[in-house]
C-alpha positions as CSV (number, residue, x, y, z in Angstrom):
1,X,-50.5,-54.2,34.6
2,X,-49.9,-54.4,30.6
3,X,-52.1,-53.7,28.2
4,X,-52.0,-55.1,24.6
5,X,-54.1,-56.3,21.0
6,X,-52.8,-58.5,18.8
7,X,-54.4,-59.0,15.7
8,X,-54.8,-59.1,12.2
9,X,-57.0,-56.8,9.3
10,X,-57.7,-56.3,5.9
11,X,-54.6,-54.0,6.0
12,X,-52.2,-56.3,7.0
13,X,-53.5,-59.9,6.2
14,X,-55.1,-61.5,2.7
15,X,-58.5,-63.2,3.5
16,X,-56.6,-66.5,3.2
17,X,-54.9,-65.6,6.0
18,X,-58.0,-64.2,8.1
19,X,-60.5,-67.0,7.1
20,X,-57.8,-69.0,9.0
21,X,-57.9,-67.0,12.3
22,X,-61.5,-66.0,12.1
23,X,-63.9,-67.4,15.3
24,X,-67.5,-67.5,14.8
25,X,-70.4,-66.1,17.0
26,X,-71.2,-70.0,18.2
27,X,-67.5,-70.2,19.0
28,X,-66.3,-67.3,21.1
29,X,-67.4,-68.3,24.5
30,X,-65.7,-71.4,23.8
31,X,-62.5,-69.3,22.6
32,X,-62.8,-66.3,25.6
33,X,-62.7,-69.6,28.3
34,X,-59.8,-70.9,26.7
35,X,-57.9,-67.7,26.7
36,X,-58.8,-66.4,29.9
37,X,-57.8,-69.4,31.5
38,X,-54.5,-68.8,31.0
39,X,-52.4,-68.0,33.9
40,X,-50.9,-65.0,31.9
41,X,-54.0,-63.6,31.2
42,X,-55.4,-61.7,33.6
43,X,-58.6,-60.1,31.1
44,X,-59.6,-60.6,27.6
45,X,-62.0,-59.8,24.9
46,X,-62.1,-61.2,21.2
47,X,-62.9,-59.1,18.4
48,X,-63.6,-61.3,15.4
49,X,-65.3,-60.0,12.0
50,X,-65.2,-60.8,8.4
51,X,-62.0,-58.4,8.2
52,X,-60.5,-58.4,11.2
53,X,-59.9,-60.8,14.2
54,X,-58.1,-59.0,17.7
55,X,-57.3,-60.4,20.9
56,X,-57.4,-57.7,23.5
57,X,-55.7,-58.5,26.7
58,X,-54.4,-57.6,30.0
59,X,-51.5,-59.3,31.3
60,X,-49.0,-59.2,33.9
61,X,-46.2,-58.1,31.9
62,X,-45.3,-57.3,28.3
63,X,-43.1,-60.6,28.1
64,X,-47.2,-62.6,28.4
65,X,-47.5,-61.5,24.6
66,X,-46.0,-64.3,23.5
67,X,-48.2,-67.1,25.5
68,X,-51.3,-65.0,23.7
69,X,-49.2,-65.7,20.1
70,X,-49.5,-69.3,20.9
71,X,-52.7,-69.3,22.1
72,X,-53.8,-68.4,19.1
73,X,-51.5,-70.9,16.9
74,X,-52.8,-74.0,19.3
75,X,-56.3,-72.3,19.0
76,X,-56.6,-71.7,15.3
77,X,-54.2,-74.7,14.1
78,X,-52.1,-72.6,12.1
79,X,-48.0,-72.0,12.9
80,X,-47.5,-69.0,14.4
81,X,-44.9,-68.5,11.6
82,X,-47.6,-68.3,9.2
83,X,-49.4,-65.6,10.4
84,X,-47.5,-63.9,12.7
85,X,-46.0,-61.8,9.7
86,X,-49.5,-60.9,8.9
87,X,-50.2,-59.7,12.7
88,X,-50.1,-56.2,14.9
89,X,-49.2,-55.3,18.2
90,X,-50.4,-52.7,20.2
91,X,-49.6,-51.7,23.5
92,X,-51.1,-49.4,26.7
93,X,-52.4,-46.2,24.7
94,X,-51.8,-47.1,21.8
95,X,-54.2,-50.1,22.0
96,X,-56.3,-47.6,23.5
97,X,-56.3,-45.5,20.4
98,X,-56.4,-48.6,18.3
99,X,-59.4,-49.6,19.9
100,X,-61.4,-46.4,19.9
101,X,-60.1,-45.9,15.9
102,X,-61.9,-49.8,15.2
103,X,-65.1,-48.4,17.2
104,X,-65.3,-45.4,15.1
105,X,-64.9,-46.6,12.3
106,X,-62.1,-45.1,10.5
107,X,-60.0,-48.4,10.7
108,X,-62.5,-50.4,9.0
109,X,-62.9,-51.5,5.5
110,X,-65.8,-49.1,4.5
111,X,-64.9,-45.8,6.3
112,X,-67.3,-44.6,8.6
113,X,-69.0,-47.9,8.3
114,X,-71.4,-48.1,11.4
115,X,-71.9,-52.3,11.7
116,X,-68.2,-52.1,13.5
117,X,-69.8,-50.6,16.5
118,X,-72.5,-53.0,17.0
119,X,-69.6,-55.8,16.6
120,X,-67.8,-54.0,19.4
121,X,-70.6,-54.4,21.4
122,X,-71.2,-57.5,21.0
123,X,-67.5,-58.8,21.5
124,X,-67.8,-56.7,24.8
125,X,-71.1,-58.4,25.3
126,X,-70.0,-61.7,25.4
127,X,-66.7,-61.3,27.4
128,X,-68.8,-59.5,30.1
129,X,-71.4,-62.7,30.2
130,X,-68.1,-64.6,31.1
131,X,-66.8,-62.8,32.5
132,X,-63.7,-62.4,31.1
133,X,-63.6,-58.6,31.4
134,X,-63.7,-57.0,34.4
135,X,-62.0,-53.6,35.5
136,X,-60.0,-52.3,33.0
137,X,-61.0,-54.1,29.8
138,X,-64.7,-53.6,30.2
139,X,-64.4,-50.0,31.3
140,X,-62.2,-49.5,28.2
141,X,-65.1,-51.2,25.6
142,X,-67.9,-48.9,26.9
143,X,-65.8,-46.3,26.6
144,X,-64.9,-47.3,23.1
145,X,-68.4,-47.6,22.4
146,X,-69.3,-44.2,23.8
147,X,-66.5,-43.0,21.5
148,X,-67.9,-44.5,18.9
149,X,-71.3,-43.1,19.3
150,X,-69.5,-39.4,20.1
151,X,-67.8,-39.3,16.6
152,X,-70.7,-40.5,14.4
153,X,-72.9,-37.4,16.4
154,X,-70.5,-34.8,16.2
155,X,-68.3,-35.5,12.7
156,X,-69.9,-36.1,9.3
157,X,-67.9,-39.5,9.3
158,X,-70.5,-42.5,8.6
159,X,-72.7,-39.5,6.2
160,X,-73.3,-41.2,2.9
161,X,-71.0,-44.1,3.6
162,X,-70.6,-46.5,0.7
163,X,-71.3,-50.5,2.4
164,X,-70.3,-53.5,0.7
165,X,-73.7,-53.7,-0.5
166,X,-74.2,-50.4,-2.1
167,X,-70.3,-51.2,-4.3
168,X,-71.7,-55.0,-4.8
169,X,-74.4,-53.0,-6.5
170,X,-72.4,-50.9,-8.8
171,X,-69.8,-53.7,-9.3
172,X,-73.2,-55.7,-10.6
173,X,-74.2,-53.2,-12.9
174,X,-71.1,-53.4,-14.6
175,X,-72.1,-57.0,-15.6
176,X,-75.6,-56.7,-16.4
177,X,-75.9,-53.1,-17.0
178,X,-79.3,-53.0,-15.5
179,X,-80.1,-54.8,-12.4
180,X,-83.9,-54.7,-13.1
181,X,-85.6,-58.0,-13.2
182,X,-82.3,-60.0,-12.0
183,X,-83.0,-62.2,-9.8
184,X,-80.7,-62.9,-6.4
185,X,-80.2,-66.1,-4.6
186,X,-79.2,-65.4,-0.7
187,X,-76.8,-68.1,1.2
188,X,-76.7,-67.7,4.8
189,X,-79.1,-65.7,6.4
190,X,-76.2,-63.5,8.7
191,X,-76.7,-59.3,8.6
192,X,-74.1,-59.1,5.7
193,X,-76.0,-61.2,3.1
194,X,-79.3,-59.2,3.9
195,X,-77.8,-56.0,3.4
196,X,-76.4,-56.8,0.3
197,X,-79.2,-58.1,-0.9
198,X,-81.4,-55.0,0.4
199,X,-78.9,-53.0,-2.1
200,X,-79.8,-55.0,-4.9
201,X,-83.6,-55.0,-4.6
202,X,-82.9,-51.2,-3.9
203,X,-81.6,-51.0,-7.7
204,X,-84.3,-53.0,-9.3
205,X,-83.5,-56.7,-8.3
206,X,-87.2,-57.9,-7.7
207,X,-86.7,-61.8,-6.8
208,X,-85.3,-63.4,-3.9
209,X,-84.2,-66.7,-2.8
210,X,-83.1,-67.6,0.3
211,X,-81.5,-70.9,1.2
212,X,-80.2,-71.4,5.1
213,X,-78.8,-74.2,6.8
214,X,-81.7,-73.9,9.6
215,X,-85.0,-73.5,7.2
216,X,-86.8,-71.5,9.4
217,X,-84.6,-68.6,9.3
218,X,-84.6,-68.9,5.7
219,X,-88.4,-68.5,5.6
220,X,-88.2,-65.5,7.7
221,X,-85.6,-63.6,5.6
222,X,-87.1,-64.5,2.1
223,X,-90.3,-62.9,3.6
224,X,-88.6,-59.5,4.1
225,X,-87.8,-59.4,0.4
226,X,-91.2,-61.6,-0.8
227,X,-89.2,-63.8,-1.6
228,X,-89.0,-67.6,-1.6
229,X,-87.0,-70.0,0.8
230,X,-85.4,-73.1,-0.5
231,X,-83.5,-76.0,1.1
232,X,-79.4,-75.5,1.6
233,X,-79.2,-79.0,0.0
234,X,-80.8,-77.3,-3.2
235,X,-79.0,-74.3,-3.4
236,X,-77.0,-75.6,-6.6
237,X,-80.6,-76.1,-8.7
238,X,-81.1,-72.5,-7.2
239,X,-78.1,-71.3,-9.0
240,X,-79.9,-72.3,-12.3
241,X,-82.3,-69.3,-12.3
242,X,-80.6,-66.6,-10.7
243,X,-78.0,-63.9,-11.5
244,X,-76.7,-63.1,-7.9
245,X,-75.7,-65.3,-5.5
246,X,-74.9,-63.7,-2.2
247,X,-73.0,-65.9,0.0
248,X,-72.4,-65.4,3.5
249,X,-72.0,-68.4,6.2
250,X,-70.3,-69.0,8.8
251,X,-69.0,-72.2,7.1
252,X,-65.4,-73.2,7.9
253,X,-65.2,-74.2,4.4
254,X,-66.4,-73.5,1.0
255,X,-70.3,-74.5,0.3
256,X,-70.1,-73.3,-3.3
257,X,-66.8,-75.3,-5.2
258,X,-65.8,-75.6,-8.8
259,X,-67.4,-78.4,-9.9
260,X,-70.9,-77.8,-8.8
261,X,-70.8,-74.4,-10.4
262,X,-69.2,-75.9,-13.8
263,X,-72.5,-78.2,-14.1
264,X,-74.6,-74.9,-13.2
265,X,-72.6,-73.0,-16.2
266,X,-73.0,-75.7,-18.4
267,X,-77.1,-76.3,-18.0
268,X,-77.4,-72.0,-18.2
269,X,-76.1,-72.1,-21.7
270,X,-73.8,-68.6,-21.5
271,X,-75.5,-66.2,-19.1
272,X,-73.2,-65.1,-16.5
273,X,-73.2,-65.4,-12.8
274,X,-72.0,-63.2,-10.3
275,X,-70.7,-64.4,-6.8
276,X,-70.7,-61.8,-3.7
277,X,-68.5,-64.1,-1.5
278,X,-69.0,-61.5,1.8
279,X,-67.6,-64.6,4.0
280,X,-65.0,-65.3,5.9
281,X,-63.7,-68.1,5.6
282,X,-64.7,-67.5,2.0
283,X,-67.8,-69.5,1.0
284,X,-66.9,-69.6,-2.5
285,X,-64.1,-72.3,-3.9
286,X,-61.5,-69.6,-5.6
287,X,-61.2,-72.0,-8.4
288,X,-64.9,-70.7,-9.3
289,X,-63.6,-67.4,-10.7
290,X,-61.5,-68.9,-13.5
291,X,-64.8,-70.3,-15.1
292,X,-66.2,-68.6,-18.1
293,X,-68.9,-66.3,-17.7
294,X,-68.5,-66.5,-14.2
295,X,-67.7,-63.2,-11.6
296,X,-66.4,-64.0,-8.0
297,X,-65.6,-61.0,-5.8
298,X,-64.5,-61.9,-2.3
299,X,-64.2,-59.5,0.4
300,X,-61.2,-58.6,-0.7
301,X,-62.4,-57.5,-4.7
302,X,-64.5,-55.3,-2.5
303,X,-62.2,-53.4,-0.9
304,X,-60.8,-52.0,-3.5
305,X,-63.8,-50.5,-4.9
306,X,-64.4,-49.5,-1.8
307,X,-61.7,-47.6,-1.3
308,X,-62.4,-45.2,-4.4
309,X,-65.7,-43.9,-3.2
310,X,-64.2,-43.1,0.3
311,X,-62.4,-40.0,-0.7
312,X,-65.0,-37.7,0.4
313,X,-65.0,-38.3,3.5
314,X,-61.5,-38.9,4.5
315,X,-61.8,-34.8,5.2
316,X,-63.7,-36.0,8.4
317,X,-60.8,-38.2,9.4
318,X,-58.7,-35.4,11.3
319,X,-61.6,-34.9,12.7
320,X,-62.4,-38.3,14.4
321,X,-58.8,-38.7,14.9
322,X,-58.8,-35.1,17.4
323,X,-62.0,-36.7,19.3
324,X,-60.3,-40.1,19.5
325,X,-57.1,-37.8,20.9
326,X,-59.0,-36.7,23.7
327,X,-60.8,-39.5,24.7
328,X,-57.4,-41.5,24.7
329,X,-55.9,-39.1,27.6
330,X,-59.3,-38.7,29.8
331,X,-58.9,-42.4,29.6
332,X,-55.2,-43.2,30.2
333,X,-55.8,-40.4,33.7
334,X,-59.1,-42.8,34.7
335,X,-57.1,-46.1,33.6
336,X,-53.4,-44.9,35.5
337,X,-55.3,-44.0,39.0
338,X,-56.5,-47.7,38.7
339,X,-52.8,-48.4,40.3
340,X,-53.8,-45.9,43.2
341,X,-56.6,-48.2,44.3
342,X,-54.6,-51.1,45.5
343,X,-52.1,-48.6,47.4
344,X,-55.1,-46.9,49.0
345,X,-56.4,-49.9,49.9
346,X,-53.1,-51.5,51.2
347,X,-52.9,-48.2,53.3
348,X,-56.0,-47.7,54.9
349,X,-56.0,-51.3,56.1
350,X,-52.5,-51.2,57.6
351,X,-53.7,-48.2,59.9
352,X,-57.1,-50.1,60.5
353,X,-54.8,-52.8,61.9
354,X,-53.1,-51.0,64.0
355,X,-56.2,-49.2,64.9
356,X,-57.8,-52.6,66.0
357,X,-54.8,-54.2,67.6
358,X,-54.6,-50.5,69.8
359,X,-58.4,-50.8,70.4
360,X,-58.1,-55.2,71.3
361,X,-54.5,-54.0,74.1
362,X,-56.7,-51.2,75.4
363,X,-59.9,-53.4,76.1
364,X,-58.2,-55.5,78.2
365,X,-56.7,-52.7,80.4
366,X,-60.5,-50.4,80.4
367,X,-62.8,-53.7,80.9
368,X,-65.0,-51.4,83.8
369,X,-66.3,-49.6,80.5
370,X,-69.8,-50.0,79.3
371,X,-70.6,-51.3,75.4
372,X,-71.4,-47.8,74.7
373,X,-68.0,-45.8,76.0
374,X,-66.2,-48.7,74.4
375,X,-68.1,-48.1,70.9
376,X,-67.6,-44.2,71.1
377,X,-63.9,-44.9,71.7
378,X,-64.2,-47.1,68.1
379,X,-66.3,-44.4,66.7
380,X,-63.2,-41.7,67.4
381,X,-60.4,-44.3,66.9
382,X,-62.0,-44.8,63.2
383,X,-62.0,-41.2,62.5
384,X,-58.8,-40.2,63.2
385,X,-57.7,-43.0,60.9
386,X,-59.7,-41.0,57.9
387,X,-58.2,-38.1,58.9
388,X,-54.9,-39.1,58.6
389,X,-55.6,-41.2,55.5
390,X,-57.4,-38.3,53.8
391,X,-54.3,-36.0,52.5
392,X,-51.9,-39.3,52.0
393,X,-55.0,-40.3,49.6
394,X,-55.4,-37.5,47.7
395,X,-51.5,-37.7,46.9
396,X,-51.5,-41.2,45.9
397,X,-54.1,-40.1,43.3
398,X,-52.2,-37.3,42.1
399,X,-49.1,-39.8,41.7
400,X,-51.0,-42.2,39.6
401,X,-51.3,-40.4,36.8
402,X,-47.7,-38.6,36.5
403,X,-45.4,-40.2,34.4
404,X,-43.0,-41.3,36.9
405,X,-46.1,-42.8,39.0
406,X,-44.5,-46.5,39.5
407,X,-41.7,-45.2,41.3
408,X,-43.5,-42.8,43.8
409,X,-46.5,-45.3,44.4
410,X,-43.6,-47.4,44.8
411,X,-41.9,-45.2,47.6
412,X,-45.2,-45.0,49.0
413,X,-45.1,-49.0,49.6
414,X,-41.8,-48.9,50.5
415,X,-42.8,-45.7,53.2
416,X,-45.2,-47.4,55.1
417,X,-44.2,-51.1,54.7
418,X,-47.1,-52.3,52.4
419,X,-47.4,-54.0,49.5
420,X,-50.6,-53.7,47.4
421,X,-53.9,-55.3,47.4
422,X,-55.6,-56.8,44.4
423,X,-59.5,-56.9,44.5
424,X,-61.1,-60.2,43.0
425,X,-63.8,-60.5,40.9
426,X,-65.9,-61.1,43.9
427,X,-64.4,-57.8,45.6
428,X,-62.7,-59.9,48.4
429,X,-58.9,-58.2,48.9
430,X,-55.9,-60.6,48.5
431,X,-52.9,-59.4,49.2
432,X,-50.1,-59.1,46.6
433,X,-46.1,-58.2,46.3
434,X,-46.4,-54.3,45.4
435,X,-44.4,-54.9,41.9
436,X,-46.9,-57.3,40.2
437,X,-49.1,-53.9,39.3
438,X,-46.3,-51.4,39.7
439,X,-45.2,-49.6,36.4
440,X,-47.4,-52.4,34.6
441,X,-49.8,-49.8,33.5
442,X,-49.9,-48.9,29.2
């Protein structure tokens, strides 16, 4: 069994490039079904966010990576020439460690950030209501979660992280010096774009608009703020009268472009407008920013600033990184005995079939017996299988986790003529040829 991600992050991939491979919240179950019915792939979860989109799979054999490449080409509409330069790969512990790093949060944007976890969840979440994880992949995301949870208790990691909103802030205040009185208009009523604006009211922003594509979410967010709601047809007249404009849909195209911002410019006779584009795919044309008296920072712009405020806790980073050490081998012994299971299984049913076929011969031949001597004679029979099973067990456990565990397990098959079961999602055994799973583990 092989374990991989393949993905792409703010690291290693512009946001032109990740708007392009990013899935909504509507669209994953639509995008876990496709995957996971692929003959290839055996589990899956998706793990898609403004800065980051990961496919994590389990699949025969490391040669399946491609078929999950072109997946994601057919899936996405893009050439896999034009973004698998942008992409990663990670495979058996190391996607383990990749994972648990992305959970606690020291791969993110904003170190330490905590909104990763809840996303980890929540792409866990929805391959489980599949279900498109089963054994290994949904033991490995609660485990990443727990992780996660472990470091932000026992490490100063996420203490006085800087968010997007909290540099959108200072990145503001460098335009208008003060942020008191400066009004904000909210697009998209998502986590993000409240946040943000939470920062900015924070700081002395006192009025809110908020314009949605469904209304009645708009209402409810511009009450948190006391603010007003207005229709997502009128957000360009709502431009007129603010100084922020938080965008943040899940558009897959801009809803702010050049031309209806130029008109905007023209009718506010010089003041400036700042753009906190926090979406991805970006809401906000690019064209916007070369406008005069205009300021568009994407995701991206953010980063950077981001990025200077993090020094003080990158101490805590060794620190996550020796947790995250540990918690990648406990896993890797729980995840390697998963290849013990099918040989135990294999085994004990191999003696329980010769058990039965001895009890059916001897039946025949002791028919003068009552129900109860023949049951007794079952009741033995059965334990002197356990018995000898018992010690053969406990070896086969102790193989799966040495490093040479593929070839013993594999002598064990080949011992006492078995090949290895492979439990369903229903927990009905089907027989399979003992290499499909052998060595196949990260």
């Amino acid at each position: 069994m092989h374990l991989v991600v393949i993905g792409l992050n703010h690291e290693t991939a512009p946001v032109e490039i990740r708007e392009k491979l990013s899935i909504t919240d509507q669209q994953l179950p639509d995008a876990l079904r496709g995957l996971a019915s692929l003959d290839e792939v055996l589990e899956c979860v998706i793990l898609s966010t403004c800065n980051r989109t990961e496919i994590y799979a389990c699949t025969p054999t490391r040669a399946n990576d491609a078929v999950i490449v072109d997946w994601m080409s057919k899936y996405f509409s893009v050439s896999a020439e034009d973004f698998q330069p942008f992409t990663y790969s990670r495979a058996g512990h190391k996607a383990i460690e990749h994972l648990f790093r992305v959970a606690s949060g020291i791969d993110s944007m904003v170190l330490g950030e905590a909104q990763i976890l809840g996303q980890v969840k929540s792409a866990h979440a929805a391959a489980a209501a599949l279900p498109s994880a089963h054994t290994l992949l949904g033991g490995l995301f609660q485990k990443a979660i727990s992780v996660g949870k472990r470091v932000r208790t026992e490490t100063e990691i996420g203490r006085g992280a800087f968010s997007v909103g909290s540099v959108a802030v200072r990145i503001a205040r460098s335009i208008f010096d003060d942020l008191k009185g400066r009004s904000v208009l909210i697009i998209g009523a998502g986590k993000m774009g409240e946040l943000t604006a939470t920062h900015l009211t924070s700081s002395g922003a006192d009025s809110v608009l908020v314009a949605n594509r469904t209304q009645q979410k708009a209402i409810d967010l511009a009450a948190r703020f006391d603010g007003r709601a207005v229709a997502f047809e009128d957000r360009q007249s709502a431009m007129l009268s603010v100084d922020i404009v938080i965008t943040s849909t899940g558009a897959g195209e801009p809803i702010v472009n050049k031309d209806m911002v130029a008109s905007v410019m023209r009718a506010r006779r010089g003041r400036p407008l700042f753009f906190i584009d926090i979406a991805v795919p970006r809401d906000v044309e690019a064209q916007v920013g070369s406008l005069d008296g205009v300021f568009v920072y994407n995701i991206d712009d953010l980063r950077c600033a981001v990025e200077e405020q993090a020094e003080g806790r990158r101490e805590e980073v060794a620190k996550v990184e020796e947790i995250i050490g540990s918690e990648v081998e406990e896993f890797l012994v729980k995840f390697r005995t998963l290849d013990a299971i099918p040989v135990i299984t294999a085994l004990r049913e191999k003696f329980e079939d010769i058990r039965q076929q001895e009890l059916d011969r001897l039946q025949s031949k002791l028919k003068h017996l009552s129900r109860e001597d023949l049951e007794l004679i079952g009741v033995s029979t059965r334990s002197i299988v356990n018995r000898i099973c018992h010690t053969p067990m406990i070896q086969i456990k102790d193989y799966a986790i040495q490093d040479d565990s593929s070839d013993k397990l594999d002598m064990i098959c080949d011992l006492f003529g078995i090949c290895r079961i492979e439990q369903t999602d229903e927990n009905q055994p089907q027989t399979a040829q003992a290499n499909d799973l052998g060595g196949k583990r990260p």
